[in-house]
C-alpha positions as CSV (number, residue, x, y, z in Angstrom):
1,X,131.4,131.5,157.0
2,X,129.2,128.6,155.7
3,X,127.1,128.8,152.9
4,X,123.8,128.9,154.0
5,X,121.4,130.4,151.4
6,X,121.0,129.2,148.0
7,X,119.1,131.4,145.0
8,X,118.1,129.2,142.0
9,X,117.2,131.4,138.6
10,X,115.1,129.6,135.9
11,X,115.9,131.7,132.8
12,X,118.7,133.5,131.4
13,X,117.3,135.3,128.2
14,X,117.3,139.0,127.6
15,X,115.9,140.3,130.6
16,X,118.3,138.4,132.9
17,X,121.2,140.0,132.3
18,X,121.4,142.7,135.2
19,X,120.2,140.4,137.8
20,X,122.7,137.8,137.1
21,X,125.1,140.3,137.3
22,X,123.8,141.9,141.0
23,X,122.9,137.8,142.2
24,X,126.6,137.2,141.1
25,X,127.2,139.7,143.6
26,X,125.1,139.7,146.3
27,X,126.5,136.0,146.5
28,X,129.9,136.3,146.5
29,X,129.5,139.3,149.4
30,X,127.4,137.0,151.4
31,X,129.1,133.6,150.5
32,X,125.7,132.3,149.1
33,X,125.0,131.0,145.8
34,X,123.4,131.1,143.3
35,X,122.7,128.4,140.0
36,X,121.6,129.7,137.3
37,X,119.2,126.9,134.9
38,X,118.1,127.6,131.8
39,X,117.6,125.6,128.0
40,X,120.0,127.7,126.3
41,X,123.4,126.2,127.4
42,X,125.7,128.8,125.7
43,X,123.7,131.6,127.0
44,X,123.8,130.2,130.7
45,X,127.4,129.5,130.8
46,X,128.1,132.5,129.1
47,X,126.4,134.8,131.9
48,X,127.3,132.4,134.7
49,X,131.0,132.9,133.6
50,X,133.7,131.2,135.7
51,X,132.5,133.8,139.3
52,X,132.9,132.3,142.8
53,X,129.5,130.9,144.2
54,X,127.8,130.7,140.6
55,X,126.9,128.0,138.6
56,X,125.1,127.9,134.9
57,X,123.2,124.8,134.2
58,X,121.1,123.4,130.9
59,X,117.9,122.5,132.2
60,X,114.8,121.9,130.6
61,X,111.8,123.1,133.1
62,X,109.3,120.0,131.6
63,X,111.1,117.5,133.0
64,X,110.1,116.9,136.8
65,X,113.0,115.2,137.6
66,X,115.3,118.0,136.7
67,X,113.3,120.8,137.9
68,X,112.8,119.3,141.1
69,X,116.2,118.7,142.2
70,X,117.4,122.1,141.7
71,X,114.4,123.4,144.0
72,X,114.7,121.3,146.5
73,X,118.6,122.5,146.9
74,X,116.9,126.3,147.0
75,X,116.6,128.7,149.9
76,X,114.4,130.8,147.1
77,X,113.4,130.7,143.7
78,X,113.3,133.4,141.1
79,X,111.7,132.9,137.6
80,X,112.1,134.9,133.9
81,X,110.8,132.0,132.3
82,X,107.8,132.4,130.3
83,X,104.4,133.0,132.1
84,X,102.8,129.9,131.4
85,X,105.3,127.9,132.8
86,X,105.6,129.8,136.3
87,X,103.0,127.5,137.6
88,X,105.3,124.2,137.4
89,X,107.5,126.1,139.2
90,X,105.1,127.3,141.9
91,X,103.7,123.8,142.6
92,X,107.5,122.5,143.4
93,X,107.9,125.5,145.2
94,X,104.6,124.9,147.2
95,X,105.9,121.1,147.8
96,X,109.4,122.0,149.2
97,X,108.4,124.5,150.9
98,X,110.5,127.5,149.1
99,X,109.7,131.0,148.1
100,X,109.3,132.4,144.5
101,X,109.4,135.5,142.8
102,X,108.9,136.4,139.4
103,X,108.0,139.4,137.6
104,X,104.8,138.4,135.8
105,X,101.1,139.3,136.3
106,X,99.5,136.7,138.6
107,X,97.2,134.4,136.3
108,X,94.5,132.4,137.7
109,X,96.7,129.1,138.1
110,X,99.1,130.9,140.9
111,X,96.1,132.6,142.6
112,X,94.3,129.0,143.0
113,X,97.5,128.4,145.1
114,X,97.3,131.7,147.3
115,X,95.8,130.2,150.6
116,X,98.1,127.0,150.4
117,X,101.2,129.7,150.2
118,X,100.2,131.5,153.2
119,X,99.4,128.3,155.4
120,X,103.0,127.1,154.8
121,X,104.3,130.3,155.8
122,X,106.1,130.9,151.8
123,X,105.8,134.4,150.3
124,X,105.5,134.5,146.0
125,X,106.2,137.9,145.5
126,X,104.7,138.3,141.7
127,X,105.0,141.6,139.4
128,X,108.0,142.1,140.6
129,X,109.7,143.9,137.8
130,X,109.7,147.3,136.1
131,X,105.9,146.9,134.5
132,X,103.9,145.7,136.7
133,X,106.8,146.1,139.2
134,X,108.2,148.9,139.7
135,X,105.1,151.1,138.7
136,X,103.1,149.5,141.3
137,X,105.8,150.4,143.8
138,X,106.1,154.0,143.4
139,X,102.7,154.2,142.2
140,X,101.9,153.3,146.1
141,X,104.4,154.9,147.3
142,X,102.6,158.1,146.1
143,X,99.4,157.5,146.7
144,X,100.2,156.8,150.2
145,X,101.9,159.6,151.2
146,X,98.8,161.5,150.1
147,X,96.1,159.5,151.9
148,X,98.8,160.2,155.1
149,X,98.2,163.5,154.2
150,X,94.3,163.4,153.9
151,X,94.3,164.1,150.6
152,X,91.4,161.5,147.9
153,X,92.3,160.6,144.7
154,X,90.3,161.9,141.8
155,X,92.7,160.8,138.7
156,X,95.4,158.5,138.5
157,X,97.0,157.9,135.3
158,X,100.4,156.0,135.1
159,X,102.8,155.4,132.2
160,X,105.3,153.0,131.5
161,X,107.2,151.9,128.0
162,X,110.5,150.5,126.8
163,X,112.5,152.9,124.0
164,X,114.6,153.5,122.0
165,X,116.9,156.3,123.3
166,X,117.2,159.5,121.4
167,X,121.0,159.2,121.2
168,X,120.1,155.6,119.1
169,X,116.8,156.4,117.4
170,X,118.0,155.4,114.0
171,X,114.8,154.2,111.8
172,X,111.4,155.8,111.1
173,X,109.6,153.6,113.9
174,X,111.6,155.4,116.4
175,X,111.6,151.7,118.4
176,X,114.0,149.0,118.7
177,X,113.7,145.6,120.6
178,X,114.7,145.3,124.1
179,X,112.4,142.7,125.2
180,X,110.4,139.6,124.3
181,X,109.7,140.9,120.8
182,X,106.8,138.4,120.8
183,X,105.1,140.4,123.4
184,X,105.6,143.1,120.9
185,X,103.9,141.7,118.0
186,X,101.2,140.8,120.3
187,X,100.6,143.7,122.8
188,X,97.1,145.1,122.6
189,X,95.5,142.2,121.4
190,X,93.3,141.8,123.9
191,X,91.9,145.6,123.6
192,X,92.1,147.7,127.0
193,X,89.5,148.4,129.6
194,X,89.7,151.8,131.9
195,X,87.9,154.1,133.8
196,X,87.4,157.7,132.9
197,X,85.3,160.6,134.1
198,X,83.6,158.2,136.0
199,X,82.7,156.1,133.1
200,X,84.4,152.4,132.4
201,X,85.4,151.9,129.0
202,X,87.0,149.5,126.6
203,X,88.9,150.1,123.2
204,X,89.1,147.5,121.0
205,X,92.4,146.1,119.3
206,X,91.4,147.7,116.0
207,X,91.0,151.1,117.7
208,X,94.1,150.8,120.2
209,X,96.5,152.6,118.2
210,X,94.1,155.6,116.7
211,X,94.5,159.1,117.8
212,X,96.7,158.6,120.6
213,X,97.0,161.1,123.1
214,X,100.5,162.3,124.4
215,X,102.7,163.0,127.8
216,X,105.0,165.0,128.3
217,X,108.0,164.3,130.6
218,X,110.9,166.8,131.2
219,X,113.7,166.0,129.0
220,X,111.9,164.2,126.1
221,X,110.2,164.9,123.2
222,X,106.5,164.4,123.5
223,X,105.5,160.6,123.5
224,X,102.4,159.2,122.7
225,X,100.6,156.5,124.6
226,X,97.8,153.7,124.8
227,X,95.5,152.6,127.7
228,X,97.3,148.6,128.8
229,X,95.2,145.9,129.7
230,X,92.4,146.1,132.0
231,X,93.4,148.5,134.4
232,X,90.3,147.7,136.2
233,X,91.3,145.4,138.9
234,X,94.3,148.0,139.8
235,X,91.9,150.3,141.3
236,X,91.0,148.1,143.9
237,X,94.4,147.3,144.6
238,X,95.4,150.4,145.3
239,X,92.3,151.0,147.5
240,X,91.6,154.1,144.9
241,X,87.7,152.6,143.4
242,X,86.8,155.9,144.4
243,X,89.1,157.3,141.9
244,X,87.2,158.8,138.5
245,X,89.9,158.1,136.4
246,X,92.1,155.3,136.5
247,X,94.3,154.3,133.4
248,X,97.7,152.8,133.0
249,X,99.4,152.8,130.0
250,X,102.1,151.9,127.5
251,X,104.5,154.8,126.2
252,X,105.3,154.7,122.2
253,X,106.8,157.8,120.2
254,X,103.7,158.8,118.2
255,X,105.1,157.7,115.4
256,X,105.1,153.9,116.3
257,X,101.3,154.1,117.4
258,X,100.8,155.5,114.0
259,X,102.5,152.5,112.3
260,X,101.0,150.3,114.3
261,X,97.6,151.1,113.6
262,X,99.0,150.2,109.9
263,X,100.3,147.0,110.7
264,X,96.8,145.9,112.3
265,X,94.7,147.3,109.9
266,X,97.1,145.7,107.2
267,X,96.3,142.1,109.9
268,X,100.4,141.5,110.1
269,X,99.6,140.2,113.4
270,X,97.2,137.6,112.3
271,X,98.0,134.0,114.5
272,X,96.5,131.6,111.9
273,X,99.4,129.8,110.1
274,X,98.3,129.9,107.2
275,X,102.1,130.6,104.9
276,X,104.7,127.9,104.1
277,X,108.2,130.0,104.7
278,X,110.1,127.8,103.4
279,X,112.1,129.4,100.3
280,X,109.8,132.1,100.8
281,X,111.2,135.9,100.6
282,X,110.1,138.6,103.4
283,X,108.8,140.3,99.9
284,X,107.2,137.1,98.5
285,X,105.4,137.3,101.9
286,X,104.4,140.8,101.5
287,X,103.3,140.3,98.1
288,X,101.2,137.3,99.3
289,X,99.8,138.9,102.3
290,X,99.1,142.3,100.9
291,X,97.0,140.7,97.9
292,X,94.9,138.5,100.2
293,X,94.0,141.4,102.6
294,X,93.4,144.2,100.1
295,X,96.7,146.4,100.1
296,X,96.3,148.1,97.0
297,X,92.7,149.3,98.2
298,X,94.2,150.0,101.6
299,X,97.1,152.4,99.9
300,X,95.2,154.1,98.1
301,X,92.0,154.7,100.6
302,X,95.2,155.9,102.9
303,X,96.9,158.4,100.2
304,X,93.8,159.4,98.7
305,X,92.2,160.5,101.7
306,X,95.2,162.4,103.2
307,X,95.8,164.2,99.8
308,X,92.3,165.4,99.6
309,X,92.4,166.7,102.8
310,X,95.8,168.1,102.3
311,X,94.3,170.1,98.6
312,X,91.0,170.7,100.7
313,X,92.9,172.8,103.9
314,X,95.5,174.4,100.8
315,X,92.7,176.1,98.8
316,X,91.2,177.3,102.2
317,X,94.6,178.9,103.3
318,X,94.8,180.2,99.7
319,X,91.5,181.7,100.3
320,X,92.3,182.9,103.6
321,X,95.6,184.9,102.3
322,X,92.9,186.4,99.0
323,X,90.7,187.7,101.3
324,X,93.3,189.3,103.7
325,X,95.1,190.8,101.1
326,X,92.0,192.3,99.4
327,X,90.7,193.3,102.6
328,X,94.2,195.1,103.2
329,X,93.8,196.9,100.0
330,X,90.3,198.2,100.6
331,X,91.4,199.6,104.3
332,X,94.7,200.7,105.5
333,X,93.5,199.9,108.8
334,X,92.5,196.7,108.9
335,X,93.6,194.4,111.8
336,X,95.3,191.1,111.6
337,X,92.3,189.6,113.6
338,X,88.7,188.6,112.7
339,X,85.6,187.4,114.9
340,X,84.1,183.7,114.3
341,X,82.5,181.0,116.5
342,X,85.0,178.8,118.5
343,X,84.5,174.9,118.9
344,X,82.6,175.9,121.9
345,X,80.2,177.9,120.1
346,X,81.2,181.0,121.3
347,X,82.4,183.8,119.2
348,X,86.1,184.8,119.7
349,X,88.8,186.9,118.1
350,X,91.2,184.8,115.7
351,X,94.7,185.7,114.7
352,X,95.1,185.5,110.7
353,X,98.9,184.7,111.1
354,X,97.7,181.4,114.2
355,X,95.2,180.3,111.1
356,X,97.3,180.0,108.4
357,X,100.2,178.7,110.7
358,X,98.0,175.9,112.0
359,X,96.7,175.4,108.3
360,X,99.9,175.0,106.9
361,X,101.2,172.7,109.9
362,X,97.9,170.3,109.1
363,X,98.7,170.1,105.5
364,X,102.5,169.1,106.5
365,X,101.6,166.9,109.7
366,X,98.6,165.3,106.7
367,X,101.4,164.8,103.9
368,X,104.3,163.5,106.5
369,X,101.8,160.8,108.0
370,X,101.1,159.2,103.8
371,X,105.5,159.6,103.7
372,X,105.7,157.7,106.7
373,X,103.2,154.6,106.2
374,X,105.6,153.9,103.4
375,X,109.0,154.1,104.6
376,X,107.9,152.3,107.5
377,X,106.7,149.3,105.5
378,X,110.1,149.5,103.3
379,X,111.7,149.4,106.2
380,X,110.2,146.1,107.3
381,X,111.4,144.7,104.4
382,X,108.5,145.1,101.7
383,X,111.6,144.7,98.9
384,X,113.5,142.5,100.9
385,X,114.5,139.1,99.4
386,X,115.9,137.3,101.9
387,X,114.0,134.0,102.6
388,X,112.6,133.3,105.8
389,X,112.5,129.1,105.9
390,X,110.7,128.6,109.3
391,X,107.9,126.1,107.9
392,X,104.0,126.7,108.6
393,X,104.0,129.7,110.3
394,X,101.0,132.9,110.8
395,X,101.7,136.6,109.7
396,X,102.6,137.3,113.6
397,X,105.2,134.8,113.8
398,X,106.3,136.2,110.4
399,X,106.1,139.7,111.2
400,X,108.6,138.8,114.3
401,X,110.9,137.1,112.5
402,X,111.2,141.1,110.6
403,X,111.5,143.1,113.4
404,X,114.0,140.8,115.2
405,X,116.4,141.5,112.2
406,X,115.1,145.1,111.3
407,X,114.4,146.4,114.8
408,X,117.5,145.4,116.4
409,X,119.5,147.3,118.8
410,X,122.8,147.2,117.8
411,X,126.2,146.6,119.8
412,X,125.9,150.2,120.9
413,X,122.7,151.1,121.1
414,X,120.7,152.4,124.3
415,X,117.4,151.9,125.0
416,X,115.6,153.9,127.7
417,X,112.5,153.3,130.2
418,X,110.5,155.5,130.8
419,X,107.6,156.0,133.5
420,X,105.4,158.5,134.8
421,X,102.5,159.0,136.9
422,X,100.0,161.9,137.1
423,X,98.1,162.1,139.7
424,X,95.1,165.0,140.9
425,X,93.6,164.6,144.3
426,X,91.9,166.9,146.6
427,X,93.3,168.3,149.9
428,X,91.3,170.4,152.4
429,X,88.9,171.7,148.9
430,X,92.2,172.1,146.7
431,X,92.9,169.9,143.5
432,X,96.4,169.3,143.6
433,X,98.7,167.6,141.6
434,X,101.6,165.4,141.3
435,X,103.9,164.2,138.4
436,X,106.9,161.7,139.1
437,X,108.7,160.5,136.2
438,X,111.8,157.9,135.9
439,X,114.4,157.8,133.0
440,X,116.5,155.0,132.8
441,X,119.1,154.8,129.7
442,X,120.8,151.2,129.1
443,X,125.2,151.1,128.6
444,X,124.4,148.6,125.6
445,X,122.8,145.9,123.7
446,X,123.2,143.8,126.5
447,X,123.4,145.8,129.8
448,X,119.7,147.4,128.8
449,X,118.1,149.6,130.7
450,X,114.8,147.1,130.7
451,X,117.3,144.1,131.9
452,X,118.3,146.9,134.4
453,X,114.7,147.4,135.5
454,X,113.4,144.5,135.1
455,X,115.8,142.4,137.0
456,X,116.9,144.6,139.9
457,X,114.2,144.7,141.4
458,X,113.6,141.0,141.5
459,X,117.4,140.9,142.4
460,X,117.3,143.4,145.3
461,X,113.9,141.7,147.0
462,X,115.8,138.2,146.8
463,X,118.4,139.8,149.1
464,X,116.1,141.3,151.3
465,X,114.1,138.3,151.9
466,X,117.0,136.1,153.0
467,X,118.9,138.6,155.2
468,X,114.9,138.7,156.8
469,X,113.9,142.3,156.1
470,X,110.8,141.5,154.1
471,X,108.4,138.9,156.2
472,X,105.6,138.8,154.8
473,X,103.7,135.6,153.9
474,X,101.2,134.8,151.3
475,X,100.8,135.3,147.9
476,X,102.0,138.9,147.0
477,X,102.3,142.1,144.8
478,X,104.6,145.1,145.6
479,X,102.0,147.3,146.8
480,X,102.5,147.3,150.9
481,X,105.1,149.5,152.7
482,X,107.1,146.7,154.0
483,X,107.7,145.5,150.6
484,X,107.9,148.7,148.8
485,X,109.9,150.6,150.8
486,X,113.1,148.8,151.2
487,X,113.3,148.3,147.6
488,X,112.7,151.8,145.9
489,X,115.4,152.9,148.7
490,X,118.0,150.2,147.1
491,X,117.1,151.1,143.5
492,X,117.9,154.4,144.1
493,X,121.2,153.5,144.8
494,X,122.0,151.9,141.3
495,X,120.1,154.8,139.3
496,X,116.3,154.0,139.2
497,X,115.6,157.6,140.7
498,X,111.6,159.1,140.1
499,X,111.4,163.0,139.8
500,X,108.5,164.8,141.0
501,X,106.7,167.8,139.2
């Protein structure tokens, strides 16, 4: 058999490691092939390996000439470079006449090309990995089995987030790094907008990690999470405007949100380079840092406040247990409940034993969260004297350089995905609901569970675009049934399996 079809990847960082492995493949089965072109020599040979039908190049994507050629030998382009340069990529693709997918959000530059793609008959399939990828996917998948059912949409939240699996949860941020860590530092930044009860609202990056609420998915402890972006647009997409909540989201334990909040208020993620790293220790930077932007005022506003709730709610237990004992003493029959007025104003009967157990949890949950702020900042490094000697750089690019050695995973490690939607709707006068959730636990450091769901899917349309199962044309996100469809069914095959509620 000749080979006929030709898949060139631009990119070969974290991410790229399980499509690699299923192109590798998918090729050899098929005798295709794919080249593999990335800046990072070492890395690119090392993944290509010596495997029939494979080659790993060193290309760097700014020059034309180099870029160019390897497109113009493609049958179809996938990239995991970095967003901003997706769009040389696209306008060589446009030129030669190839298809692209890649699994970032379209950005203005690709959708000034979307007419142009659909005259020449190309399809760039964007968002095409786990999120946006494969939440958009079975997000439709859902929501158009119950508009076949003639049910409407009232609420549709969906979450997604990349952890740290129990099994490897080693460190009081309960997270370790199993993607771009600068996304990391920088996720939130831009605040989130939603739509709830009807009302559209936005949270500022200041606010973004404060009293997050939490999910609960079969199988895990309870995780906190944080409205993502401006989920705004997604509504329309989904042809659900009519919707009164819409939010998607980003999972985090609770623990991490908390932290987080921290690190912002504490501006860690400031992008003005303002510090000269070189010979400078992670706790020389700290030290520098902390004094410009007010730490010791910050500690102490934190502890002070938390103890003097925490003395505040002890004295009213204390209280509490005086005045049932005395009221035992006084009458043999005295109950174990008492009347008062609910948050609702209404008056209600109120266990003694419920009060003083919530009172006592307060104080603990109050004292735990002043524990925490500080082994989470000693963790990072706040005594830590190695030197950092990376120039002029900003507290962000500093606060990377921590986590990249502090929130590692190691050899063995897992990390885990983890994604569910909840969705109420009404059918024939009924509100119903639906939960589906998806757990996916990496083998390693390397073989990750976000590589895994981030680069099947990619991997898996690729294949079905070529053997001429998906046709469409046009510029394109995973949200139609002939794109979907075929792809959920192939991921179910390698473990990317959603469980309903």
């Amino acid at each position: 058999m000749a080979t006929n079809k030709h898949i060139v990847l631009f990119g070969a960082g974290k991410s790229a490691t399980v499509l690699i492995d299923y192109l590798k493949r998918v090729c050899a089965e098929n005798n295709w092939h794919v080249t593999i072109a990335d800046s990072n020599l070492q890395a690119v040979q090392h993944k290509a390996g010596n495997h029939p039908n494979t080659t790993g190049l060193q290309v760097n994507i700014e020059i034309e000439a180099e870029r160019q050629l390897l497109i113009l030998q493609a049958s179809l382009v996938i990239s995991l470079l970095p967003p901003a340069l997706h769009y040389l990529i696209a306008k060589d693709c446009l030129s030669f006449g190839k298809h692209l997918l890649t699994a970032s959000y379209i950005d203005d530059n690709i959708r000034s090309l979307g007419e142009e793609i659909k005259n020449k008959g190309l399809l760039f399939l964007c968002e095409m990995g786990l999120d946006p990828g494969i939440d958009h996917m079975s997000a439709m998948q859902l929501l158009h089995g119950i508009k076949q059912k003639g049910g409407t949409v009232t609420s549709f939240l969906s979450h997604c987030g990349g952890l740290v699996a129990p099994e490897s949860d080693t460190n009081p941020w309960h997270y370790k790094i199993s993607w771009n860590p600068r996304n990391v530092i920088l996720a939130g930044k831009a605040g989130a907008t939603f739509k709830k009860n009807g009302v559209t609202e936005h949270i500022p990056y200041t606010q973004l990690f404060s009293n997050n609420p939490l999910v609960f998915i079969p199988g895990l402890e309870p995780l906190a999470y944080y409205p993502n972006r401006d989920s705004s647009g997604y509504a329309e997409l989904y042809d659900i405007t009519d919707a009164q909540t819409f939010i998607r989201t980003t999972l985090r334990h609770p623990e991490f949100c908390f932290g987080w909040k921290n690190i912002v208020d504490l501006k860690l993620t400031d992008e003005e380079k303002v510090y000269d790293t070189n010979d400078l220790t992670i706790e020389g930077f700290f030290k520098l840092h902390f004094e410009k932007h007010g730490f010791a005022a910050w500690l102490n506003d934190l502890l002070s406040t938390r103890l003097a709730y925490a003395k505040e709610m002890m004295e009213k237990l204390m209280q509490l247990m005086e005045a049932e004992e005395e009221i035992s003493e006084d009458d043999d029959d005295a109950g174990d409940q008492f009347m008062m007025v609910n948050e609702k104003g209404d008056l209600s009967m109120i266990d003694v034993e419920d009060v003083k157990d919530k009172a006592a949890e307060t104080v603990a949950n109050t004292m735990h969260e002043a524990n925490l702020s500080m082994k989470q900042l000693f963790f990072l490094g706040i005594d830590d004297e190695t030197k950092i000697n990376r120039g002029l750089c900003s507290a962000a690019d500093i606060l990377q350089f921590i986590i990249e050695q502090k929130l590692v995973l190691e050899p063995t490690d897992q990390d885990m995905v983890v994604m569910m939607h909840e969705i109420e709707y009404l059918l024939n006068g009924t509100v119903k609901t639906v939960k589906s959730s998806l757990i996916v636990k990496g083998n390693d450091n390397i073989h990750t569970a976000m590589a895994k769901t981030v680069g099947l899917p990619l991997g898996i349309a690729a294949k079905l675009i070529l053997e001429g199962r998906i046709v469409e044309t046009g510029l394109h996100i995973p949200i139609v049934p002939s794109i979907y469809g075929a792809v959920l069914e192939e991921l179910r095959k390698h473990g990317v399996r959603f469980e309903e509620e």
